[in-house]
PyMOL Python script that loads the backbone (N, CA, C, O; Angstrom):
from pymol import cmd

cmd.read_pdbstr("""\
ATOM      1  N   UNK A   1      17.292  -7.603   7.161  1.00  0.00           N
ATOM      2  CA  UNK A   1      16.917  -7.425   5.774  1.00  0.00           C
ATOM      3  C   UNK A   1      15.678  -8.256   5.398  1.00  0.00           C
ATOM      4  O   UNK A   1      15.745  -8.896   4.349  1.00  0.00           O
ATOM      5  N   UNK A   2      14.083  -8.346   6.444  1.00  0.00           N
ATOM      6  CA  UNK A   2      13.408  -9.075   5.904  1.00  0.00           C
ATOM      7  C   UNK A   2      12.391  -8.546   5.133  1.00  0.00           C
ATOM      8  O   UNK A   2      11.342  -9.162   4.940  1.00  0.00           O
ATOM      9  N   UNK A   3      12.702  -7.073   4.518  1.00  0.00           N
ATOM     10  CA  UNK A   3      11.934  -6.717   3.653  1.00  0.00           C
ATOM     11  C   UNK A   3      12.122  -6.989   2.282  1.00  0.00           C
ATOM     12  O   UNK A   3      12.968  -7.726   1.777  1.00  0.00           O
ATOM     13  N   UNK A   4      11.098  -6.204   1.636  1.00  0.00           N
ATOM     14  CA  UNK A   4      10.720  -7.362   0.210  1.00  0.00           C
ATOM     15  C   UNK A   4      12.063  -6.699  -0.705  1.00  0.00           C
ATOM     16  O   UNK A   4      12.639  -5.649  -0.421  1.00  0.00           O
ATOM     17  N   UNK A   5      12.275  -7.290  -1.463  1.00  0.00           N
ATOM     18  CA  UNK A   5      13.312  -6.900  -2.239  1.00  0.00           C
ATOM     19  C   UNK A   5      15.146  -6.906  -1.525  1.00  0.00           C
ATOM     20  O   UNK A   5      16.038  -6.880  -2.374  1.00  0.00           O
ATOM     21  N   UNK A   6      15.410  -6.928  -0.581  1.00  0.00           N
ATOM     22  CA  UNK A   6      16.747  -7.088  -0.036  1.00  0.00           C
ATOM     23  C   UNK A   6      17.457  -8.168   0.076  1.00  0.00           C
ATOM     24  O   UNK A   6      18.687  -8.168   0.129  1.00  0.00           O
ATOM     25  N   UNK A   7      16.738  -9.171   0.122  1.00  0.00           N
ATOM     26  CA  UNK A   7      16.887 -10.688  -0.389  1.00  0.00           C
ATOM     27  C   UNK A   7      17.274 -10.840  -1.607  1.00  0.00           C
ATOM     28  O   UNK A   7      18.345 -11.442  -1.688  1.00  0.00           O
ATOM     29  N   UNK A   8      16.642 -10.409  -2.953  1.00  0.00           N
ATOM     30  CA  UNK A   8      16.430 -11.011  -3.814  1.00  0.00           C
ATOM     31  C   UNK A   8      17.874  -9.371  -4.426  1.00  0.00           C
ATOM     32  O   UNK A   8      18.453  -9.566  -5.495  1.00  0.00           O
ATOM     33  N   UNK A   9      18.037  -8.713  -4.039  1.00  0.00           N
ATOM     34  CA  UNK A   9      19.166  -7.862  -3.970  1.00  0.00           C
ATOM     35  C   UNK A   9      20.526  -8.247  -4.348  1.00  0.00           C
ATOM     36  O   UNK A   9      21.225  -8.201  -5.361  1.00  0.00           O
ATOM     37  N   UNK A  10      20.640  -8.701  -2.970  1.00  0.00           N
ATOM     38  CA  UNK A  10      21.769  -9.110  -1.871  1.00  0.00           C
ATOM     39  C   UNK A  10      21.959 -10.676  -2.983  1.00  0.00           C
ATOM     40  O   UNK A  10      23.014 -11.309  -3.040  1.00  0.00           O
ATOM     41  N   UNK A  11      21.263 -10.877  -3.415  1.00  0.00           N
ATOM     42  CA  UNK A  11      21.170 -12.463  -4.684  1.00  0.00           C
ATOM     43  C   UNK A  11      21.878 -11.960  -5.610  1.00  0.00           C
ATOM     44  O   UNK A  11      22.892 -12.578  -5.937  1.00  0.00           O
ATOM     45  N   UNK A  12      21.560 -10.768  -6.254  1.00  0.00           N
ATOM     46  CA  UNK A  12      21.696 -10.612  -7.893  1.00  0.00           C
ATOM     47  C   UNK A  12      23.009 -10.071  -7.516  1.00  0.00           C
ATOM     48  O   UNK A  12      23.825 -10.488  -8.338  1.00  0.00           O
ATOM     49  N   UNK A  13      23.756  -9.085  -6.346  1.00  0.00           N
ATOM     50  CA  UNK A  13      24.645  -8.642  -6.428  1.00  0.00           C
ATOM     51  C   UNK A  13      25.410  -9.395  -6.024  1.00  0.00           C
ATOM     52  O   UNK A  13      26.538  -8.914  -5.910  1.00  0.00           O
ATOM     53  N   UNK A  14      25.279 -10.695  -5.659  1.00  0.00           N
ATOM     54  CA  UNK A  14      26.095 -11.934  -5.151  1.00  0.00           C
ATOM     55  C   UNK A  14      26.573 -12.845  -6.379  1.00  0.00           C
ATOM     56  O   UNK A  14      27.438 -13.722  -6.374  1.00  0.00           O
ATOM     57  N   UNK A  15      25.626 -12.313  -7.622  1.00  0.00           N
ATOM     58  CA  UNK A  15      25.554 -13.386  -8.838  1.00  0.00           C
ATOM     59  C   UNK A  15      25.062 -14.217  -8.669  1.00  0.00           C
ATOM     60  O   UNK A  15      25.248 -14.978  -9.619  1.00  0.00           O
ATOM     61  N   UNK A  16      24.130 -14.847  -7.572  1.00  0.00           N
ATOM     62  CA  UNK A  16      23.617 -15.943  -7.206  1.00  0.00           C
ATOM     63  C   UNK A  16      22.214 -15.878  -7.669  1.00  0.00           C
ATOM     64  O   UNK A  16      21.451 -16.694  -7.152  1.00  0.00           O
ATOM     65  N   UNK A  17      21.648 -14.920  -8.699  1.00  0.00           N
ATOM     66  CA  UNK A  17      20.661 -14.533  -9.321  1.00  0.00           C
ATOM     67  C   UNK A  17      20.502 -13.108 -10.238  1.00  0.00           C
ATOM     68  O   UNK A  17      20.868 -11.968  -9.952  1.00  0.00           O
ATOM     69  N   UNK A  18      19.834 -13.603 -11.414  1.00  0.00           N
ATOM     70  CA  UNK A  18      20.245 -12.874 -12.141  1.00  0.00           C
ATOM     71  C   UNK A  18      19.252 -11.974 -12.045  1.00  0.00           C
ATOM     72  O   UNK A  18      18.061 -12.249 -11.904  1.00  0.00           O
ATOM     73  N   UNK A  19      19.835 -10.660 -12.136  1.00  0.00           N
ATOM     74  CA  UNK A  19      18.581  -9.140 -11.967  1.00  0.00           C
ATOM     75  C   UNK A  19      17.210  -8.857 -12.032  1.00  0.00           C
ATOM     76  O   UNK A  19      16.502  -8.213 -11.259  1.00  0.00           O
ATOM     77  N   UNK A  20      16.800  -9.766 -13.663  1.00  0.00           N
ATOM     78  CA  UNK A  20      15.873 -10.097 -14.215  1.00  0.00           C
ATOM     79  C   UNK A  20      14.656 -10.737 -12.882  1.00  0.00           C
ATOM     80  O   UNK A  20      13.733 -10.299 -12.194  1.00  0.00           O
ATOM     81  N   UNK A  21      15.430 -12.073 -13.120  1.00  0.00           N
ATOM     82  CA  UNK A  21      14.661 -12.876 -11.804  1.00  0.00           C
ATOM     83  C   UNK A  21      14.704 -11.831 -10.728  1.00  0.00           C
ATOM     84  O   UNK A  21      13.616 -11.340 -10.427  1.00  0.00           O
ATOM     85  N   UNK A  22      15.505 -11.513 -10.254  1.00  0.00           N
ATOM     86  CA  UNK A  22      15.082 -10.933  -8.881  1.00  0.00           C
ATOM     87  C   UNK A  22      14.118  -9.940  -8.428  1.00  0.00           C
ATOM     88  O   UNK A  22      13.527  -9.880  -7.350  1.00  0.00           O
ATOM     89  N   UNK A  23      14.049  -8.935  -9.754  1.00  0.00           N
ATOM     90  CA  UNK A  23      13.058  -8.010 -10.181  1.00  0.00           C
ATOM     91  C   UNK A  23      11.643  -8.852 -10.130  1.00  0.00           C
ATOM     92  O   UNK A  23      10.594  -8.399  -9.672  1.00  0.00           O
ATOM     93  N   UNK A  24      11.818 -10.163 -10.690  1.00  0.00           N
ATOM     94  CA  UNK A  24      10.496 -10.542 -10.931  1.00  0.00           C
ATOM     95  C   UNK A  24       9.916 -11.304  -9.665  1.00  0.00           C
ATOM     96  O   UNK A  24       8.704 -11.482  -9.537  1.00  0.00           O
ATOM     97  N   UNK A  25      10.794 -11.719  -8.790  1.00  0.00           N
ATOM     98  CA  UNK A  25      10.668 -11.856  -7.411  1.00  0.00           C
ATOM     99  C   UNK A  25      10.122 -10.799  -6.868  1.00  0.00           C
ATOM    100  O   UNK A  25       9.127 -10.844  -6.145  1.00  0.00           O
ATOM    101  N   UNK A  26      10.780  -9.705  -7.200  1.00  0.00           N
ATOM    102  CA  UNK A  26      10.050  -8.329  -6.155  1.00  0.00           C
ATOM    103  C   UNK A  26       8.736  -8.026  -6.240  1.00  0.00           C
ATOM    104  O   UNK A  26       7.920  -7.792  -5.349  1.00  0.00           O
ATOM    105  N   UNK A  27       8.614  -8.061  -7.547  1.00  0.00           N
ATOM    106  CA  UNK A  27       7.327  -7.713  -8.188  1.00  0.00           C
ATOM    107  C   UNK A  27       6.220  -8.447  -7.567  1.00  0.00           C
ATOM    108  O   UNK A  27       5.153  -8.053  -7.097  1.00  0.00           O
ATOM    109  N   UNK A  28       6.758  -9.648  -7.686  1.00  0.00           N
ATOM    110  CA  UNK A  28       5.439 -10.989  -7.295  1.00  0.00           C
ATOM    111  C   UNK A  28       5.345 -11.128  -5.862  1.00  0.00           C
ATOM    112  O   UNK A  28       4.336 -11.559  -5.304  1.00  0.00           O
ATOM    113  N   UNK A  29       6.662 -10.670  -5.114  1.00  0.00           N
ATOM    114  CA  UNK A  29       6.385 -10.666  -3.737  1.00  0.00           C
ATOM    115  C   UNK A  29       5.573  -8.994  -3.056  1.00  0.00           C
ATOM    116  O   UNK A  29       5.112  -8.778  -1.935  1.00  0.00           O
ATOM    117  N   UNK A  30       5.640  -8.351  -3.896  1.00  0.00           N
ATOM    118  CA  UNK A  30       4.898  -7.012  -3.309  1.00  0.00           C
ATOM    119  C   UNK A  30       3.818  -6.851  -3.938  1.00  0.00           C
ATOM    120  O   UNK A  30       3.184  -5.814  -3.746  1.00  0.00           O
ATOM    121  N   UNK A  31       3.417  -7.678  -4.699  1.00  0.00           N
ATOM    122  CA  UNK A  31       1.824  -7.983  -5.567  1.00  0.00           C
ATOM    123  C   UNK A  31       1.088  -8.444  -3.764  1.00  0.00           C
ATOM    124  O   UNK A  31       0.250  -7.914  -3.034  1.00  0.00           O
ATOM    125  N   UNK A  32       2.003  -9.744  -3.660  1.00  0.00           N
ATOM    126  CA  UNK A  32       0.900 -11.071  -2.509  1.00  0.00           C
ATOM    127  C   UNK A  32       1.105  -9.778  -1.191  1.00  0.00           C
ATOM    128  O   UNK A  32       0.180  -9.577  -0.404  1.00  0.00           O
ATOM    129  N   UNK A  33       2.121  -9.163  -1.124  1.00  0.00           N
ATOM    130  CA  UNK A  33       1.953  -8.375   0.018  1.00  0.00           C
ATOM    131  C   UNK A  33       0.727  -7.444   0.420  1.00  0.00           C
ATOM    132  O   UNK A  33       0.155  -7.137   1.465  1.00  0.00           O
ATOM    133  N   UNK A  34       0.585  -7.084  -1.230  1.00  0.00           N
ATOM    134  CA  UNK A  34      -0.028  -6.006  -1.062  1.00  0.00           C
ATOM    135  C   UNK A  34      -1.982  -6.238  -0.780  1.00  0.00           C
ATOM    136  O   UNK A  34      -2.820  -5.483  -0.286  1.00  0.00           O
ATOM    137  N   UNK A  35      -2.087  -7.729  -1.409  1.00  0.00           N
ATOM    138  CA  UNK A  35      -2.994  -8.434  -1.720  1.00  0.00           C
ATOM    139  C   UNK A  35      -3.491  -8.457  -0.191  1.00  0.00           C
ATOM    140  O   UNK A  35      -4.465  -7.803   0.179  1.00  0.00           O
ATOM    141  N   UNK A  36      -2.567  -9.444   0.838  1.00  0.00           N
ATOM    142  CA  UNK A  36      -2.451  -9.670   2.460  1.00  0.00           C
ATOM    143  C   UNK A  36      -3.193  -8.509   3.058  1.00  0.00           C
ATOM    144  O   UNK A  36      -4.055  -8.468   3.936  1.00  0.00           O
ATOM    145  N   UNK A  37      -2.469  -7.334   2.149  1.00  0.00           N
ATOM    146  CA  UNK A  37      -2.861  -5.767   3.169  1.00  0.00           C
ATOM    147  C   UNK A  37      -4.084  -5.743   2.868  1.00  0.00           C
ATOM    148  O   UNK A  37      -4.772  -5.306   3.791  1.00  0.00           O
ATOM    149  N   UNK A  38      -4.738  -6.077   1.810  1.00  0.00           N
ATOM    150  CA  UNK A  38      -5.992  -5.353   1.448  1.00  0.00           C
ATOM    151  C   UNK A  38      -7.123  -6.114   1.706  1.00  0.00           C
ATOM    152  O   UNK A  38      -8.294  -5.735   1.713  1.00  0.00           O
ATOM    153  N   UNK A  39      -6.618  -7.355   1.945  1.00  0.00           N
ATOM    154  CA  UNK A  39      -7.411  -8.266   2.830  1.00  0.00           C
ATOM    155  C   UNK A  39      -7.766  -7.742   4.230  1.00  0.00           C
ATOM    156  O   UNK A  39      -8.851  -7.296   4.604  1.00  0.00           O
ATOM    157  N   UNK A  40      -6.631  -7.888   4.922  1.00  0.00           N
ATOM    158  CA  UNK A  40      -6.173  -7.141   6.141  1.00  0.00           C
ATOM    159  C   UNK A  40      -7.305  -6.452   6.400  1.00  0.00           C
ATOM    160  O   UNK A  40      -8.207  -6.829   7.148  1.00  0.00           O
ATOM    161  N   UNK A  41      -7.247  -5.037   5.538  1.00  0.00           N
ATOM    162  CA  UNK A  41      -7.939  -3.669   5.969  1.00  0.00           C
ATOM    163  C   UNK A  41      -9.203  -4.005   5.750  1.00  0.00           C
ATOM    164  O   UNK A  41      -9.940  -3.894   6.730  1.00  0.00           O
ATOM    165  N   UNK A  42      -9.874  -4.538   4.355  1.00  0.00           N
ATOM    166  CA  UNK A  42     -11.160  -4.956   4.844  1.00  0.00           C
ATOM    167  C   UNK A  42     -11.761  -6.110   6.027  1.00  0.00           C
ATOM    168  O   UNK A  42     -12.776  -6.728   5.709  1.00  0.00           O
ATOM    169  N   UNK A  43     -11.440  -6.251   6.713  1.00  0.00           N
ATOM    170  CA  UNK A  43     -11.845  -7.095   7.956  1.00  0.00           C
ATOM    171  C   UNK A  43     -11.926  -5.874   9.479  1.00  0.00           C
ATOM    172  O   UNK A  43     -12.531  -5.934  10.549  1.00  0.00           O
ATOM    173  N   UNK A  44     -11.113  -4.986   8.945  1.00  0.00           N
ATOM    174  CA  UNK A  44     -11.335  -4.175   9.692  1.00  0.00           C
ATOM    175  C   UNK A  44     -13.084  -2.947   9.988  1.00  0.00           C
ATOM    176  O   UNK A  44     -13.255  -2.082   9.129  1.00  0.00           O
ATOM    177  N   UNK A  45     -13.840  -3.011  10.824  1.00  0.00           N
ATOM    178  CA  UNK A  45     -15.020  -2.423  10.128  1.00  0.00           C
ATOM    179  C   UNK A  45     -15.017  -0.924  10.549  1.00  0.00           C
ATOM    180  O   UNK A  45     -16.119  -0.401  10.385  1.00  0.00           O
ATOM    181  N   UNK A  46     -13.968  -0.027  11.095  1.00  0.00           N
ATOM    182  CA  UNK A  46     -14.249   0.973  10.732  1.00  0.00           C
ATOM    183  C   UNK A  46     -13.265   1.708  10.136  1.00  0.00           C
ATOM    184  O   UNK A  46     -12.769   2.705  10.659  1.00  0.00           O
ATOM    185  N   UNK A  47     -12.985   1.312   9.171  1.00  0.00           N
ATOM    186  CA  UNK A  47     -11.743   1.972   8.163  1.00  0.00           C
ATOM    187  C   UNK A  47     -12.683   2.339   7.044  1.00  0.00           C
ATOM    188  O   UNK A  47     -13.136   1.383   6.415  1.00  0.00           O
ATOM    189  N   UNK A  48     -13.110   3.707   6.632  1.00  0.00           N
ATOM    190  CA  UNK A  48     -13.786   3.699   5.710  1.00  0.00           C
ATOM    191  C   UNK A  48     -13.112   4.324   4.281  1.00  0.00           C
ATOM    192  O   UNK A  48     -12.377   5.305   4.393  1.00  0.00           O
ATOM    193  N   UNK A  49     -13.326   3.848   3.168  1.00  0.00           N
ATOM    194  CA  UNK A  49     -12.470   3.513   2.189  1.00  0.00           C
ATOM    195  C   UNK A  49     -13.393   5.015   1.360  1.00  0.00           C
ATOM    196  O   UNK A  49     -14.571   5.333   1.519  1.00  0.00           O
ATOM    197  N   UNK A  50     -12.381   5.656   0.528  1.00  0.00           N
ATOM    198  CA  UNK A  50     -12.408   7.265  -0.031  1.00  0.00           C
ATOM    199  C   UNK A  50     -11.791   6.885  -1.592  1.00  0.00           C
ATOM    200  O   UNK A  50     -10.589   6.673  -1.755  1.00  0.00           O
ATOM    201  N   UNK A  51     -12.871   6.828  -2.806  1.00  0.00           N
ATOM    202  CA  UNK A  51     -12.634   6.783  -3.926  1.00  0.00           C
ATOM    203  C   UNK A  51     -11.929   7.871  -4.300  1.00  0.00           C
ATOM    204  O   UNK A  51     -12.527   8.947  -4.288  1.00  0.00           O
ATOM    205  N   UNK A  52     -11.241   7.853  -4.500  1.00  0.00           N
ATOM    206  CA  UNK A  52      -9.929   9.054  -5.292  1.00  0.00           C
ATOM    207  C   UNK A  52     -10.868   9.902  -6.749  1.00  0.00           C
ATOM    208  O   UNK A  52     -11.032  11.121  -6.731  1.00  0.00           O
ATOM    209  N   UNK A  53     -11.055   9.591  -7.162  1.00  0.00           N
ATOM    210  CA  UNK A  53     -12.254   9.763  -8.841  1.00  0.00           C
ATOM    211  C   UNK A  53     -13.338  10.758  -7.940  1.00  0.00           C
ATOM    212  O   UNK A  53     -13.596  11.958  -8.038  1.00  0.00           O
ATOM    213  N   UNK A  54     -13.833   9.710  -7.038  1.00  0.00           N
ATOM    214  CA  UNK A  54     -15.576  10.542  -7.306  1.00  0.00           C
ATOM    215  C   UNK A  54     -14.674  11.411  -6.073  1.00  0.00           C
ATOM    216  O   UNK A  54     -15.177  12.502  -6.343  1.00  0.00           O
ATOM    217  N   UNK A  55     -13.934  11.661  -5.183  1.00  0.00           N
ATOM    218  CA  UNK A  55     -13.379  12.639  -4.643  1.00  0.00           C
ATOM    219  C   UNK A  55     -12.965  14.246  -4.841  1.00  0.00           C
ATOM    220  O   UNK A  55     -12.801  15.240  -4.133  1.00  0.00           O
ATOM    221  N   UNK A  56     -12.893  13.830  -6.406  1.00  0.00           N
ATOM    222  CA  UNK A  56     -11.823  15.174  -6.881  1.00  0.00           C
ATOM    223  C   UNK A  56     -10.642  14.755  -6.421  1.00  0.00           C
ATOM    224  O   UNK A  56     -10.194  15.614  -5.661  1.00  0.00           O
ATOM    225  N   UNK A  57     -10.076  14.030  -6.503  1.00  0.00           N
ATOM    226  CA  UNK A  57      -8.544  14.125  -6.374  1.00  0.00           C
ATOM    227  C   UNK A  57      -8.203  14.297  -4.863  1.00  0.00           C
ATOM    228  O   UNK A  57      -8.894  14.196  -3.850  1.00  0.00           O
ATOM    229  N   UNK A  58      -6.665  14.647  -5.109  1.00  0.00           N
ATOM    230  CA  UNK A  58      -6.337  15.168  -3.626  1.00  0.00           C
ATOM    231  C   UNK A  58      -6.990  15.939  -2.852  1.00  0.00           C
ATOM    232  O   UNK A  58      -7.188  15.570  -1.695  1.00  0.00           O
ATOM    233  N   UNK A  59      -7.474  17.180  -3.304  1.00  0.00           N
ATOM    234  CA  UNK A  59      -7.830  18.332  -2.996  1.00  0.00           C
ATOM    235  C   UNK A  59      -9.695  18.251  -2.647  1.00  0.00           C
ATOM    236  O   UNK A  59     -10.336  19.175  -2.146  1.00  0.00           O
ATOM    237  N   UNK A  60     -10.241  16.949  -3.057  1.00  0.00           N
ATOM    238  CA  UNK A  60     -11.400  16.087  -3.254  1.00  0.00           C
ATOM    239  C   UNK A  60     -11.299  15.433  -1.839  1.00  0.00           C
ATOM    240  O   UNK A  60     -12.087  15.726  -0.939  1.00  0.00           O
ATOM    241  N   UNK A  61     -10.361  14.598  -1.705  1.00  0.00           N
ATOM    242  CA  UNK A  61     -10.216  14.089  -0.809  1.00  0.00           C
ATOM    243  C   UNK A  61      -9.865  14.359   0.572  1.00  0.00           C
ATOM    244  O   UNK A  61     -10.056  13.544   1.475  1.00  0.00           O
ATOM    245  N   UNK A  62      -9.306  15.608   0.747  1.00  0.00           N
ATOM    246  CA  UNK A  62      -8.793  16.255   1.774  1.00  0.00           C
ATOM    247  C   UNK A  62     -10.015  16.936   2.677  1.00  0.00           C
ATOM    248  O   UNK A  62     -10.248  16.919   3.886  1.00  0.00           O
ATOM    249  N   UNK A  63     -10.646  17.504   1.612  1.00  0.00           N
ATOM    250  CA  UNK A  63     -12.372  18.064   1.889  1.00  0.00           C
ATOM    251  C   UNK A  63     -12.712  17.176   2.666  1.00  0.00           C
ATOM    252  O   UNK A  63     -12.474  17.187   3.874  1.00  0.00           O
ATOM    253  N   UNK A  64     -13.316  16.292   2.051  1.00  0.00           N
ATOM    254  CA  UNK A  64     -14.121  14.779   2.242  1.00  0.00           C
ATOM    255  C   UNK A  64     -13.717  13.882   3.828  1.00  0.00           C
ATOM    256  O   UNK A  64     -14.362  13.243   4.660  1.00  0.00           O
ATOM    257  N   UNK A  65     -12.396  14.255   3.647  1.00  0.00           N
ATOM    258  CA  UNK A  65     -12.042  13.740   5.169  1.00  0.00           C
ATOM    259  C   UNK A  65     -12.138  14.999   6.414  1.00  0.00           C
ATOM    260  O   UNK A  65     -12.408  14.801   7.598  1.00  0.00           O
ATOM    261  N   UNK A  66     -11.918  15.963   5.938  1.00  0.00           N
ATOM    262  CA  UNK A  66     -11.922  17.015   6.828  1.00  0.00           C
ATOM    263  C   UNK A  66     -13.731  17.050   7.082  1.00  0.00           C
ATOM    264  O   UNK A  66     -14.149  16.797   8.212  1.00  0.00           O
ATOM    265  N   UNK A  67     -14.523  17.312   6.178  1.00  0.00           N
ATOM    266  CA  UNK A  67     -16.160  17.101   7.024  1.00  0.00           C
ATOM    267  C   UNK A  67     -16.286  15.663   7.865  1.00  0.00           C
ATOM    268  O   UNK A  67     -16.266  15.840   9.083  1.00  0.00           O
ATOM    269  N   UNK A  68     -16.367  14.780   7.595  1.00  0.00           N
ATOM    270  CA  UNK A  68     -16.037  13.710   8.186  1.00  0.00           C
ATOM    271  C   UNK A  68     -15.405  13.648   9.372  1.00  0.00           C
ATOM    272  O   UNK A  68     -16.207  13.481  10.290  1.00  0.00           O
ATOM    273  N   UNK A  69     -13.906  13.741   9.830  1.00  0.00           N
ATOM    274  CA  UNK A  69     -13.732  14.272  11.073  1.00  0.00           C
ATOM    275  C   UNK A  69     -14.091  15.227  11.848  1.00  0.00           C
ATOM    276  O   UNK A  69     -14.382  15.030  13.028  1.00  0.00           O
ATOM    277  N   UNK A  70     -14.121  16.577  11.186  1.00  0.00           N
ATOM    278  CA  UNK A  70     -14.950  17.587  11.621  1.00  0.00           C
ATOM    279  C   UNK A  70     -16.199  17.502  12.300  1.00  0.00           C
ATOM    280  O   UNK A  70     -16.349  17.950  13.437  1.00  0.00           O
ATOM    281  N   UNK A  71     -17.237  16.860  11.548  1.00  0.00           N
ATOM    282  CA  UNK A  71     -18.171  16.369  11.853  1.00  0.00           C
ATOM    283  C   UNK A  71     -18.505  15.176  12.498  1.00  0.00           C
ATOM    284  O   UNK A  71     -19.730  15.065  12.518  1.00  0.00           O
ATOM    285  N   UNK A  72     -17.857  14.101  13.111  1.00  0.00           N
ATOM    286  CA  UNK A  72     -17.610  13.706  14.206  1.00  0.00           C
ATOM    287  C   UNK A  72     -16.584  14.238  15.431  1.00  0.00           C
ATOM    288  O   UNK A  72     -15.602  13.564  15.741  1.00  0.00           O
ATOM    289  N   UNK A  73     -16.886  15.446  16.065  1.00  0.00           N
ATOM    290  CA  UNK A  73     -16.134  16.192  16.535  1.00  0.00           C
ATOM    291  C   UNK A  73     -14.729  15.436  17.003  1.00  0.00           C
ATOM    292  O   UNK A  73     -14.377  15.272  18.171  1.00  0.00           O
ATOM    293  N   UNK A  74     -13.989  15.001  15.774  1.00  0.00           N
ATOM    294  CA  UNK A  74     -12.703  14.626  15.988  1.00  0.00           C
ATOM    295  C   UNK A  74     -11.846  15.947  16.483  1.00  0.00           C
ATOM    296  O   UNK A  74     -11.335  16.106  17.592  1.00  0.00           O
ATOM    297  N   UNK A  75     -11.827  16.836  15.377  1.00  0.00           N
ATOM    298  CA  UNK A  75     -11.140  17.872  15.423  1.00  0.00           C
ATOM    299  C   UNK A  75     -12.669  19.423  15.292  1.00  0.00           C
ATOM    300  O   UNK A  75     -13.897  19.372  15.215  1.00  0.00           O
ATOM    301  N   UNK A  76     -11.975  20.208  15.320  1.00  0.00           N
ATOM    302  CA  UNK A  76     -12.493  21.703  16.088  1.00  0.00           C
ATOM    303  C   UNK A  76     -12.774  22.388  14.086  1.00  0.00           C
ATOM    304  O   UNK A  76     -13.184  23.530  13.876  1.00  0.00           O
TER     305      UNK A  76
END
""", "prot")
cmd.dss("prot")
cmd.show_as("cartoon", "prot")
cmd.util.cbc("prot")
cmd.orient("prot")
């Protein structure tokens, strides 16, 4: 159970913490997680990052990656 929130769970349904708190545990622990990741991925240099907005959306974005692979003959 060392994922985020099963701890702080396994607390509130123990009574050994009350819901409130534990919620606010989750919250603050999948904020820094998420923070870690996004650190993470930029250090990486060829992950290239796809604005959702100037994309069009899903259907924006799906394009956008498909020329992109396409055009590095990833795929056919």
């Amino acid at each position: 159970m060392p994922s985020i929130g099963y701890r702080q769970l396994a607390l509130a349904l123990q009574s050994r913490m009350t819901v409130e708190e534990a919620l606010r545990l989750m919250i603050r622990d999948t904020t820094r997680y998420a923070k870690r990741q996004v650190t993470w991925f930029q250090r990486e240099p060829e992950i290239r990052w796809l604005d959702m907005d100037e994309a069009g959306g899903v259907e924006g974005a799906a394009e956008a990656v498909h020329k992109v692979i396409t055009g590095e003959g990833l795929i056919e």
